[in-house]
N, C-alpha and C positions, 0 to 999 in steps of 0.2 A: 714497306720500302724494299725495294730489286737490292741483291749484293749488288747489285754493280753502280750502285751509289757508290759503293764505299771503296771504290778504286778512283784513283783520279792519277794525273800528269804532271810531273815538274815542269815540260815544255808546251803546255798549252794553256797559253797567255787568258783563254775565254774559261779555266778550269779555275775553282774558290770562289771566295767572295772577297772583290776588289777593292782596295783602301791606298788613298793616296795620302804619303804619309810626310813629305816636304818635295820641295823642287827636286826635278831631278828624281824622288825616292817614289816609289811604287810597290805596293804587295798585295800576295792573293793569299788568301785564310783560309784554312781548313779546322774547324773547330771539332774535338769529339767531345765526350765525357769527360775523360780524365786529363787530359794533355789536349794541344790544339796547336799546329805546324803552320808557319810564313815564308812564304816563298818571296824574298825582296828582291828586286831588281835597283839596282845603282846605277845612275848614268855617271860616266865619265866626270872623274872630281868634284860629284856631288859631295854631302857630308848631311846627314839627318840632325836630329835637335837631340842633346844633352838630354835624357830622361831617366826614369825610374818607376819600377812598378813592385808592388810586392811577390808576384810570381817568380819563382825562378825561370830564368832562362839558358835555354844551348845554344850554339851557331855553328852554323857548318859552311866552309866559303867553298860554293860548289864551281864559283871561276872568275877568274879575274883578278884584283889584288886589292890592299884596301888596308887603313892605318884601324886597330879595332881601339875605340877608348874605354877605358874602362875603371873607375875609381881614378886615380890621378897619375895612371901612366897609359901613352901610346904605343903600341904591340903592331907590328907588321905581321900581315897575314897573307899566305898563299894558299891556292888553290890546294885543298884536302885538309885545311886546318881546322881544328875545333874548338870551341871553349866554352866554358859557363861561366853562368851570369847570377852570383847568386841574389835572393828577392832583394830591392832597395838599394844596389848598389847604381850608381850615375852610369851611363853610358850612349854612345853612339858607335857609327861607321862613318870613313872616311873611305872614299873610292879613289882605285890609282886614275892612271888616265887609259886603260880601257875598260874601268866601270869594273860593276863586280856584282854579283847573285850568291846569297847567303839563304842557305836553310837555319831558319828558328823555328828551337822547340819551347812551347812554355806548358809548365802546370805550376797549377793549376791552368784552365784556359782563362787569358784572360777577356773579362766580361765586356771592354769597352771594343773589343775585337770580334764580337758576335755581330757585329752588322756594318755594314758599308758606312765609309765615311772619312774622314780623313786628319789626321795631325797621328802622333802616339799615344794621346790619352794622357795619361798620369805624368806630368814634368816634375 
């Protein structure tokens, strides 16, 4: 395998492996070893499904705005904000109304995210 696998683009929509993950919600996977990054895209006052996985998770809101749920409070988020998710804890996104693009980190990677497809996997 070329390095130049191992570089890839936040802005190029054809770069990971693509999973659509509710209306409105879309993301592109990059899976390693150890950890494995989603690039979501939110359309305008979408909101994804309530979930939980045992990996812990990061998020990074790289633009837009968006209510973050997380255990049993709602957190407003702006652009540069970050947070963890830790494993098993319920969560979603809420998008403002110009949408919003959130970097997630998880590790372990998780396994239902190794190939194309679509919902989050673990509710």
């Amino acid at each position: 395998m070329s390095q130049k696998d191992e570089f890839h683009n936040l802005d190029n929509p054809h770069d990971g492996l693509f999973r659509d993950l509710a209306p409105g919600l879309t993301t592109r996977i990059f899976a390693g070893e150890q950890a494995m990054l989603s690039v979501v895209t939110l359309a305008p006052h979408s909101q994804g499904t309530l979930h939980h996985h045992p990996e812990e998770q990061w998020g990074v809101l790289l633009d837009g705005s968006a209510i973050r749920v997380q255990g049993d409070e709602e957190i407003a988020v702006k652009k540069g904000d970050f947070w963890r998710t830790p494993g098993n804890v319920p969560h979603t996104m809420r998008a403002g109304p110009e949408g919003a693009r959130v970097l997630d980190i998880f590790s372990p990677p998780r396994p239902e995210y190794k190939k194309a497809g679509s919902g989050f996997g673990n509710q």
